[in-house]
C-alpha positions, 0 to 999 in steps of 0.5 A: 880867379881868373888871371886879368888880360893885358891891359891894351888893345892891339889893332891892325889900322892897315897891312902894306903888303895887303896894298901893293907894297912887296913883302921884302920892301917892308924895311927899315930904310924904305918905310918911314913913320915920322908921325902919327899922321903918315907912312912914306913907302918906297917900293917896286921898280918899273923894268922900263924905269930902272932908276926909278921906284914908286912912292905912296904916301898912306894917311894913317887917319883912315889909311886911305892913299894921300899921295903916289908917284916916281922918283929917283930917290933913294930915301923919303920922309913926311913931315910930321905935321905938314903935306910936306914930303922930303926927298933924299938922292945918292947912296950912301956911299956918294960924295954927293947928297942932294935933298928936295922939298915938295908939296905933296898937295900941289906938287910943287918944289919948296927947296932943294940942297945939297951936302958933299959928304955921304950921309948916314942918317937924316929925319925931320927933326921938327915941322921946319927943320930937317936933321942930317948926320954923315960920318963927322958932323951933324946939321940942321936945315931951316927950310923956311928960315930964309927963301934960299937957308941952307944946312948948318953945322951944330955940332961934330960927332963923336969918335966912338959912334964910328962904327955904330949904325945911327937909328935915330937922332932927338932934341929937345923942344927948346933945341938945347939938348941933342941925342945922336943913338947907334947900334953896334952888333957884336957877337952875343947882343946889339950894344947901344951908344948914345952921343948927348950934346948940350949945346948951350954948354957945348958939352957932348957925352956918351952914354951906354942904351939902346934908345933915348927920347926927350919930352916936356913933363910935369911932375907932382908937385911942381909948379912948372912943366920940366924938360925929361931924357929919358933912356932905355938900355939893356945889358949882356943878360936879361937885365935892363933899366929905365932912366927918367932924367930932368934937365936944367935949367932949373924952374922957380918953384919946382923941387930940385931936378929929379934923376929916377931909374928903375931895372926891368926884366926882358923876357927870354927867348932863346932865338932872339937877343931882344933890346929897347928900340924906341921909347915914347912919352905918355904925358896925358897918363905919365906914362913911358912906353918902351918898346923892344925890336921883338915886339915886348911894350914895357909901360913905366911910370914917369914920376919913378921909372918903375915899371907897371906892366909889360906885355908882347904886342907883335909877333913879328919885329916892330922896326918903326913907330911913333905916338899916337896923339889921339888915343895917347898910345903908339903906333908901330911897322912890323916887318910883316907889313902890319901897322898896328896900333897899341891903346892902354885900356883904361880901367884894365891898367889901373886894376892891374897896376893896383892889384897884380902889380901892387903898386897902389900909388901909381894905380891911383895916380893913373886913375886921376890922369885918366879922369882929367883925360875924359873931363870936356877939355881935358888939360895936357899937362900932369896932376 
């Protein structure tokens, strides 16, 4: 008998280079994905215009351009959810950054600020509120707070994230719960640390794991959604672990707060030292998409942590991506300039996860989250 496919479907939604953007500007630092709504691209420099380059905005919806124009910045983010576009200017080595805020629509400047210490990191945290981190402190900007709000201080980094790279920063949608991730390349691996701060504890700790993400789920049997952190790491082997954390405070009428985790296997490959870069809740199907920089995707069970499958996805290094709130899959950049998405192929899964993988509780569970998706107004929230 015939050995069942992979249970998703990958597709090419656009190729940048196929659209003007260089082949050696598909980076990191240049293209931002902060949504499934938009890619913010900085590329090319006029001869005639030296301290000027291009940005394109590109809607994700049907690739289609939504927004192309000059700037001196050297970093740009869209808004998650809002034709907003938000511009960083200075290096990280200048003392100076300054931020500006416009309308990609009407063009207009919103806000603009600035803060006198090189930063190191900045991402739209939510729809009105930019984070930005330099070597000492992490702030949050109100955009819309007060007309003239500028970036407040929330909470100090911690020391051992000194010489780390900062590659993401989350919170919580009640903004108690704060996770700054660095990596840190050493000989034979990437390690990963991760500053968790509890702000209304005014605790921090630091934890070991390469990538980090905060959720709102329902457990079986509760009665009330719960806040999740959920952790991805892997060590000098091949061996890794999911963690499904649910944070207080604790809601009347659910169980006690639930701490699963579960060890996943990284595939080998003798070129490459692969490890977790992204993780991404799946509420609709209870599932945890873990995503490595070499292009594995791991789907785990929210209820256990276990891990029902796992499949490549890209040949290339995915170095962004983001939740795809249509399909319920992701959406990810490959350094190749592919943007691809990843959907679960319903049926494909639940056999697999129920014949292969023998896990006949979570196959089940599957089946019903995914009968609940395809009812007329299907609920959000978990059996």
């Amino acid at each position: 008998m015939a050995e069942p496919g992979p249970p998703v479907t990958i597709n090419e939604l656009i190729n940048l280079t196929n659209v003007g953007i260089p082949a050696d500007q598909v980076t990191w630092c240049r293209v931002t994905l902060t949504s499934d709504r938009w890619i913010a691209v900085r590329h090319g420099k006029k001869k005639e215009e030296a301290d000027k380059s291009t940005v394109t905005v590109f809607s994700l919806k049907d690739g289609s351009i939504s927004y192309a124009g000059q700037t001196s910045a050297d970093s740009v983010i869209m808004n998650p959810q809002e034709p907003i576009i938000a511009l960083k200017c200075g290096c990280t080595c200048m003392s100076e950054q300054r931020f500006e805020i416009f309308n990609v629509e009407s063009k207009l400047l919103l806000t603009k600020t600035k803060i006198d210490e090189p930063v190191t990191y900045w991402t739209w945290l939510s729809s009105e509120i930019i984070a930005i981190i330099t070597d000492t402190t992490v702030y949050h900007w109100h955009l819309f707070k007060t007309k003239d709000s500028q970036p407040e201080k929330i909470f100090s980094r911690h020391s051992r994230l000194a010489f780390s790279e900062i590659i993401s920063y989350k919170a919580d949608a009640s903004l108690r719960w704060f996770a700054i991730t660095g990596l840190t390349p050493e000989e034979d691996k990437i390690s990963g640390l991760t500053q968790l701060y509890n702000a209304d504890e005014d605790i921090t700790q630091c934890i070991t794991c390469h990538a980090v993400c905060f959720d709102t789920y329902k457990f079986a049997g509760n009665n009330q959604p719960s806040t999740v952190f959920c952790v991805g790491s892997r060590d000098i082997h091949n061996h890794g672990k999911i963690h499904v954390i649910e944070l207080g405070p604790y809601k009347q009428g659910n169980f006690a707060p639930r701490n699963t985790y579960d060890h996943i296997h990284f595939e080998e490959d003798m070129e490459h030292y692969d490890f977790p870069v992204a993780l991404h809740v799946s509420i609709e199907y209870g599932l945890l998409f873990l995503l490595t920089k070499y292009g594995y995707l791991y789907l785990c069970d929210m209820e256990t942590s276990t891990c029902v499958c796992s499949t490549k996805v890209s040949k290339d290094i995915i170095f962004t991506s983001a939740l795809n709130s249509d399909t319920h899959g992701i959406i990810g950049v490959t350094r190749n300039g592919q943007v691809l998405t990843v959907d679960i192929k319903k049926e494909t899964l639940i056999n697999y996860v129920r014949d292969t993988a023998k896990k006949g509780n979570q196959a089940d569970r599957l089946e019903r989250a995914i009968i609940t998706i395809n009812e007329p107004g299907g609920s959000r929230e978990m059996p």
